[in-house]
Backbone as CSV, one residue per row, in Angstrom:
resi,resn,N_x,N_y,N_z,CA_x,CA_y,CA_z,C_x,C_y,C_z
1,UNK,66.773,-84.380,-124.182,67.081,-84.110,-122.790,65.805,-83.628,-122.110
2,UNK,65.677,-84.202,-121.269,64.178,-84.225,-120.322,64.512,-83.160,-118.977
3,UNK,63.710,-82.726,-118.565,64.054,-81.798,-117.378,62.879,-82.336,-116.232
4,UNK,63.043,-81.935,-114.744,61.784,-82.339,-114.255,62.138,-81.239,-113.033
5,UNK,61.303,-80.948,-112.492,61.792,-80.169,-110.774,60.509,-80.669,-109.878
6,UNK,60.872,-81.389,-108.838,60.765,-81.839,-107.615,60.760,-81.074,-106.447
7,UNK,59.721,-81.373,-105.721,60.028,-80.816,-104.220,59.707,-81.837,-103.278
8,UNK,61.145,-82.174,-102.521,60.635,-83.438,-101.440,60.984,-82.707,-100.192
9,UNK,60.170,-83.313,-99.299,59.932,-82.504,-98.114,60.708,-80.810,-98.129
10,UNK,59.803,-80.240,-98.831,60.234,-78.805,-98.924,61.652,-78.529,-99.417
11,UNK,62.184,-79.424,-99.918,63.585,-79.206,-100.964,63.324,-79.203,-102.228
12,UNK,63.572,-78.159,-102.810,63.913,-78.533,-104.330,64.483,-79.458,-105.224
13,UNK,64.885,-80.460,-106.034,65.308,-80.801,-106.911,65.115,-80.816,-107.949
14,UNK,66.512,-80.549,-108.979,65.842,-80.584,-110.559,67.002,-81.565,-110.958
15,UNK,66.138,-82.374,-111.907,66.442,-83.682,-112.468,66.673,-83.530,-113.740
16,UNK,67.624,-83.496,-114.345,67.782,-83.764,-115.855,68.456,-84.767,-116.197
17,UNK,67.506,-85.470,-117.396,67.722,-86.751,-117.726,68.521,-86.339,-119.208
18,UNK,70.043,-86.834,-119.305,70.699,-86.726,-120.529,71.148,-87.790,-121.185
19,UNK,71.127,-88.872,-120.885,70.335,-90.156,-121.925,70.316,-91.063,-121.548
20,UNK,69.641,-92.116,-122.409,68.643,-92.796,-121.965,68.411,-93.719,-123.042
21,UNK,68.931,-95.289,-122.889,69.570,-96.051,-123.380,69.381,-97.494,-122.975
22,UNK,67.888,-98.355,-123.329,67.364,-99.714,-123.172,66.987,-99.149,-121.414
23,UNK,67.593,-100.514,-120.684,67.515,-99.763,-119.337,68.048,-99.114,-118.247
24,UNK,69.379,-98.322,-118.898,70.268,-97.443,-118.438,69.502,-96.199,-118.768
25,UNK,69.778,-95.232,-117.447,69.806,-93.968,-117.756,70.697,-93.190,-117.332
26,UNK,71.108,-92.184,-117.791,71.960,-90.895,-117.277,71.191,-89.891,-117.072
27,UNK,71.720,-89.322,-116.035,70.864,-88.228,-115.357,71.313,-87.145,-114.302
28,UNK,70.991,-85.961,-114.101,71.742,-85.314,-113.192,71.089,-84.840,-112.114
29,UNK,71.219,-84.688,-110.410,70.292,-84.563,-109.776,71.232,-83.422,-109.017
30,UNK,70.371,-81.908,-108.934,70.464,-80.521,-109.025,72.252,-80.996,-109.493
31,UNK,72.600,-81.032,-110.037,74.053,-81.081,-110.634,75.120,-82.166,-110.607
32,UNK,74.242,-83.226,-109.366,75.245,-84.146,-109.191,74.663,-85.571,-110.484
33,UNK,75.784,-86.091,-111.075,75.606,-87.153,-112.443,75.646,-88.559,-111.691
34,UNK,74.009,-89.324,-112.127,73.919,-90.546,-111.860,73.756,-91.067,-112.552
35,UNK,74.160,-92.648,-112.733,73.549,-93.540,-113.989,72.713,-94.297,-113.360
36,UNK,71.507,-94.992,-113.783,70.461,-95.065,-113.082,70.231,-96.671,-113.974
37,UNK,70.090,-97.867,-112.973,69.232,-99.115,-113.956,68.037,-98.932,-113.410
38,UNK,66.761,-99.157,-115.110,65.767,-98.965,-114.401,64.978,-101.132,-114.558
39,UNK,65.169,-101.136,-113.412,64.844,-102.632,-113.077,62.919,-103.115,-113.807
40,UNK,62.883,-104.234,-114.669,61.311,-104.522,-115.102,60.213,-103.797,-113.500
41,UNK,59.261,-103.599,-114.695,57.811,-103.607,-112.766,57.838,-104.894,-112.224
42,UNK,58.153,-104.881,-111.025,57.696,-105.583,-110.080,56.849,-104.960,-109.041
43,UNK,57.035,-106.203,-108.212,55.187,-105.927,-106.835,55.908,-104.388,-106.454
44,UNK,57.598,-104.570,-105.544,58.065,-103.667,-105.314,58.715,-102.940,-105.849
45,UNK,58.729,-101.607,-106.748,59.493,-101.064,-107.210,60.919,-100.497,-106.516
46,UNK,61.860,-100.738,-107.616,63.359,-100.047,-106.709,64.268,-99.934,-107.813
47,UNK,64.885,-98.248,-107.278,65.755,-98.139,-108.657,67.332,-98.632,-108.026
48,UNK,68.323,-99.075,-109.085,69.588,-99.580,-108.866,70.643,-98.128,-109.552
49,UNK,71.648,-97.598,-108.697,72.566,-96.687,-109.175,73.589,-97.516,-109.385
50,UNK,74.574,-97.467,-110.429,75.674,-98.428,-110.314,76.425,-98.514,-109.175
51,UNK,76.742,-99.667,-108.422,77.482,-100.157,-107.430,76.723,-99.952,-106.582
52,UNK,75.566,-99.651,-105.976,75.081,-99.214,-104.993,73.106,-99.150,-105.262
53,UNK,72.350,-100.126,-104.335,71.743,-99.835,-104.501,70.308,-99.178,-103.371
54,UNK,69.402,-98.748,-104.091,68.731,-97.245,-102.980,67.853,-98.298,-102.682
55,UNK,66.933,-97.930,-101.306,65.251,-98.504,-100.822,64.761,-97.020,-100.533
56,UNK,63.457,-97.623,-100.371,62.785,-96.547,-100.195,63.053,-95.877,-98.699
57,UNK,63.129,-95.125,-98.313,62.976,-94.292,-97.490,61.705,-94.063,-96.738
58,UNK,62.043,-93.102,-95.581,60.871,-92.820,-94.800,61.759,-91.045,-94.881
59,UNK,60.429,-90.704,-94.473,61.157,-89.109,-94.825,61.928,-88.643,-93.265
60,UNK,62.738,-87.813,-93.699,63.754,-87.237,-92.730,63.419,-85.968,-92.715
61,UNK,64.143,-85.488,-90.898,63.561,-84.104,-90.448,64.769,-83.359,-91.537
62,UNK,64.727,-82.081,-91.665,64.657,-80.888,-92.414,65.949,-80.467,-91.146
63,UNK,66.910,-80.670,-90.691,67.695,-80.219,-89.753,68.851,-79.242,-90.750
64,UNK,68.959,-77.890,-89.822,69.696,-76.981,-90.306,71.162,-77.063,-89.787
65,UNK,71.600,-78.142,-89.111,72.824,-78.692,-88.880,73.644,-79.557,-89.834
66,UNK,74.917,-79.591,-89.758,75.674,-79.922,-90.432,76.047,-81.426,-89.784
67,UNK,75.253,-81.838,-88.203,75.446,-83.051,-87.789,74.532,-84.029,-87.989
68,UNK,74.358,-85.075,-88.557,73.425,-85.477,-89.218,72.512,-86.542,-88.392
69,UNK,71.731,-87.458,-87.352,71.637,-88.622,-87.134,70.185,-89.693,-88.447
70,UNK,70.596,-90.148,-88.826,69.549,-90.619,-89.512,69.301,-91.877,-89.443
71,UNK,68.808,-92.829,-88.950,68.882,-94.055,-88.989,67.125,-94.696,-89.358
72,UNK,67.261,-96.361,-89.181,65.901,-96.703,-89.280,66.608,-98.501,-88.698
73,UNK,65.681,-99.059,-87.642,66.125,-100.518,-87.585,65.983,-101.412,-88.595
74,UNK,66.563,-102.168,-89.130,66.545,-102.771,-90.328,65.772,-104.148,-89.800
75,UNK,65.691,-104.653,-88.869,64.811,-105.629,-88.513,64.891,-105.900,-86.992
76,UNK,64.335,-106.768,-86.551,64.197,-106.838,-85.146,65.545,-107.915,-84.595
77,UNK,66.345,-107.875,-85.322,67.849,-108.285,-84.842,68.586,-107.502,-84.138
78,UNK,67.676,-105.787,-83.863,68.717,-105.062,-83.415,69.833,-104.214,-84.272
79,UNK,69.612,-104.638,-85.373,70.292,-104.405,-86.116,69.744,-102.813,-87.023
80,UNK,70.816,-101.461,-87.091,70.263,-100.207,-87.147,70.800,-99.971,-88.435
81,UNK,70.023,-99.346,-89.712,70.465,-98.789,-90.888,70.743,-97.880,-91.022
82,UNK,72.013,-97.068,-90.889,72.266,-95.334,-91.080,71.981,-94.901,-92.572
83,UNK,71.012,-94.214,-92.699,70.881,-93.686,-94.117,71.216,-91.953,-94.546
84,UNK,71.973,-91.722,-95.713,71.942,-90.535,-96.049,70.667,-90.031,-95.825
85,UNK,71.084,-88.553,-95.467,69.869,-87.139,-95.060,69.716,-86.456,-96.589
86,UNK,70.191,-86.685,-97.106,70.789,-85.708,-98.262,71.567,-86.006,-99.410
87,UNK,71.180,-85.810,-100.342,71.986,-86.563,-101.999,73.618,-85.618,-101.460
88,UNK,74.591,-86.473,-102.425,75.554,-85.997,-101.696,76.323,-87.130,-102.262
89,UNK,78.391,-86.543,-101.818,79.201,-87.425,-102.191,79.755,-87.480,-100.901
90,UNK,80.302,-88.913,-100.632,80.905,-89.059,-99.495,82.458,-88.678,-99.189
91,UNK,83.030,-88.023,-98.292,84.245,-87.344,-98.655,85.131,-88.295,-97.966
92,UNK,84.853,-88.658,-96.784,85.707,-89.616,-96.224,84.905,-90.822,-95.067
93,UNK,85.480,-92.083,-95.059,84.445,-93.025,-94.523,85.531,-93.254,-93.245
94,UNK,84.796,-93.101,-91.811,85.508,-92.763,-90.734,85.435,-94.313,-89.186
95,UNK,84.757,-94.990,-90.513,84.823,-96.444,-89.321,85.239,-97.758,-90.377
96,UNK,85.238,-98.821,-89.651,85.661,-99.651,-90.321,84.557,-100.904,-89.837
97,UNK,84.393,-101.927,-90.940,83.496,-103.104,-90.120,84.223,-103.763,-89.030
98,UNK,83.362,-104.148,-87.795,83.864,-104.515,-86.823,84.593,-103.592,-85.534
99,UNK,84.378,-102.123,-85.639,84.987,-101.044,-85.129,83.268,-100.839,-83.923
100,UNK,83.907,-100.565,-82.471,82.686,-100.166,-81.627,82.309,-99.488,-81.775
101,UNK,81.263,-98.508,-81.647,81.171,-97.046,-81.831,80.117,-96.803,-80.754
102,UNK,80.163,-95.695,-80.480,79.649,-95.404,-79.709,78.441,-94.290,-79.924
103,UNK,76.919,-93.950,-79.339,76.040,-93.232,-79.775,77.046,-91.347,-79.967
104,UNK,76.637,-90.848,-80.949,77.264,-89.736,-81.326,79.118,-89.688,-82.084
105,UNK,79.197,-90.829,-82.178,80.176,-90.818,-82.739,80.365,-90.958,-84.358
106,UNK,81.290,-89.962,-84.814,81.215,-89.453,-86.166,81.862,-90.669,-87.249
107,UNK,80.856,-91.068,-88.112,80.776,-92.776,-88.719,81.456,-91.924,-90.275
108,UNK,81.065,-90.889,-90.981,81.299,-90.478,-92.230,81.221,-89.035,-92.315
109,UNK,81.562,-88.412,-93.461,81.655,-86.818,-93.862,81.111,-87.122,-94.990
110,UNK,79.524,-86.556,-95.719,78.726,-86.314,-96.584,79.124,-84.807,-96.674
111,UNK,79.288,-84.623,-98.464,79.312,-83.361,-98.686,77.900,-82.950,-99.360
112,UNK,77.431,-82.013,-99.391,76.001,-81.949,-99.819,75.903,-80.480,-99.445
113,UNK,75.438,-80.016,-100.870,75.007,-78.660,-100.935,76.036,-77.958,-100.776
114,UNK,77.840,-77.860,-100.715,79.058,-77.750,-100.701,78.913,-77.510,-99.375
115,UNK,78.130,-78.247,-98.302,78.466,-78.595,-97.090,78.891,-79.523,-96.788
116,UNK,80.050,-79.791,-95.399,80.246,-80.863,-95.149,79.796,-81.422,-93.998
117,UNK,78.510,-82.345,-93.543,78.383,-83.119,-92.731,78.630,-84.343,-92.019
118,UNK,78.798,-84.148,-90.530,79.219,-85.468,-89.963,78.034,-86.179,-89.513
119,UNK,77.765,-87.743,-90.312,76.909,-88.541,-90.152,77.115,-89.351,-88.766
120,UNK,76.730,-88.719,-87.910,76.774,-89.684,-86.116,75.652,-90.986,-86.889
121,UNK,76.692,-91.817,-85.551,75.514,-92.927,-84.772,74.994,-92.542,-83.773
122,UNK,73.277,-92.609,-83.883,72.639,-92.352,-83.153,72.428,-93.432,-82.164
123,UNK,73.211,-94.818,-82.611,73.292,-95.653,-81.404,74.310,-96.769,-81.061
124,UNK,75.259,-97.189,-79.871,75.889,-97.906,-79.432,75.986,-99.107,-80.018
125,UNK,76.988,-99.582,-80.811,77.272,-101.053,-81.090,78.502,-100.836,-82.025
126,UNK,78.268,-102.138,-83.071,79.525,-102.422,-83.620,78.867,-102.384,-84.985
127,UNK,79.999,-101.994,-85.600,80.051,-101.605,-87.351,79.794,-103.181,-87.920
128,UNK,78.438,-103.793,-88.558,79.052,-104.705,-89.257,78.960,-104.896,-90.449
129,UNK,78.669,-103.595,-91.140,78.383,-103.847,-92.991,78.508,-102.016,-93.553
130,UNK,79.239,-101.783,-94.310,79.247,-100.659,-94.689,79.240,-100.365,-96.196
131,UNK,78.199,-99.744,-96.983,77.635,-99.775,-97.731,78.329,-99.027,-98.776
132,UNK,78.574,-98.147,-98.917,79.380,-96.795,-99.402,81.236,-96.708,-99.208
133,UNK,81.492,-96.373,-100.109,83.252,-95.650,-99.893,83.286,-94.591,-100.491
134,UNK,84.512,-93.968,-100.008,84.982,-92.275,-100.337,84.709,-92.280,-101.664
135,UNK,83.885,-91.242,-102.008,84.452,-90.575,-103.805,82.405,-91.146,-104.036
136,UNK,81.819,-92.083,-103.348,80.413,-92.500,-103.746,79.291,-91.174,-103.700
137,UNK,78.533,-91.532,-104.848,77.299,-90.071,-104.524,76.260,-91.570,-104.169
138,UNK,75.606,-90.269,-103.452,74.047,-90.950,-102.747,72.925,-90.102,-102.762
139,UNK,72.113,-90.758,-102.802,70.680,-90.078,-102.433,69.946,-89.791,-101.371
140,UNK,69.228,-88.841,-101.335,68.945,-88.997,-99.566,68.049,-90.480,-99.511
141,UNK,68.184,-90.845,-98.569,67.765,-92.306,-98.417,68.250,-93.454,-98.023
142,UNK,69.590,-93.731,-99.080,70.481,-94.540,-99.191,71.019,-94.802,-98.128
143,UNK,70.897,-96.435,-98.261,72.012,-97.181,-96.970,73.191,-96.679,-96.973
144,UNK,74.130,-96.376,-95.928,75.277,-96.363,-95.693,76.232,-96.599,-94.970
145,UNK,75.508,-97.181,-93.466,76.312,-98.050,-92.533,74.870,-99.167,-91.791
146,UNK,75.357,-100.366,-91.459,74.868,-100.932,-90.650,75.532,-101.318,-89.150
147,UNK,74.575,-101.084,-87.897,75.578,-101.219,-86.677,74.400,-102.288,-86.276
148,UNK,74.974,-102.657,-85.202,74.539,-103.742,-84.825,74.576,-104.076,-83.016
């Protein structure tokens, strides 16, 4: 059993790896249990969690609110990626694909850090791909709605 502690943008994490098996791993991140594929090197590296998989990120502000906006445009279609702020399990998923939404309107409830946050859209359109369901852990990073 491997241990590691991390600090990303001024957060702590500690990582313990409890096994580790061809290219599966198990692992726990500050307490929450992931199984982890670790994919051959390629040009771009990217790890796969079962059912769900992470990109890299751009770093997120440090907000002491429980309301979250996080997004990034996924390409010049207009098209906006809501990503988790925060590793975390999702408690309940509060839109549906094809549902309008409107800027500030509450898309999911991330629990994280035994807080519960409401993940707004930070912008006007329509739900058309949703990444995550209730009971999923994530990483901060991770896709979890696309609007459009």
């Amino acid at each position: 059993m491997k241990e590691f502690k991390y600090k990303i943008n001024g957060s702590p994490y500690r990582v313990v790896v409890t096994k580790s098996e061809n290219e599966l791993v198990e692992l726990e991140v500050n307490g929450t249990p992931f199984t982890v594929e670790i994919e051959p090197k390629t040009k771009k590296p990217k790890s796969v969690v079962q059912r769900h998989q992470l990109t890299e990120s751009s770093p997120v502000s440090n907000r002491a609110s429980s309301t979250t906006l996080v997004t990034k445009p996924s390409s010049s279609s207009g098209k906006r990626t809501v990503e988790s702020p925060l590793p975390g399990v999702i408690l309940d998923v509060r839109c549906k694909i094809g549902d309008s939404v409107k800027k500030g309107d509450t898309l999911l409830i991330l629990e994280a850090m035994k807080m519960e946050n409401n993940i707004l859209a930070d912008t006007s359109g329509k739900i058309v791909e949703i990444l995550i369901q209730k009971g999923d852990s994530v990483l901060e990073g991770a896709n979890l709605v696309i609007i459009e």
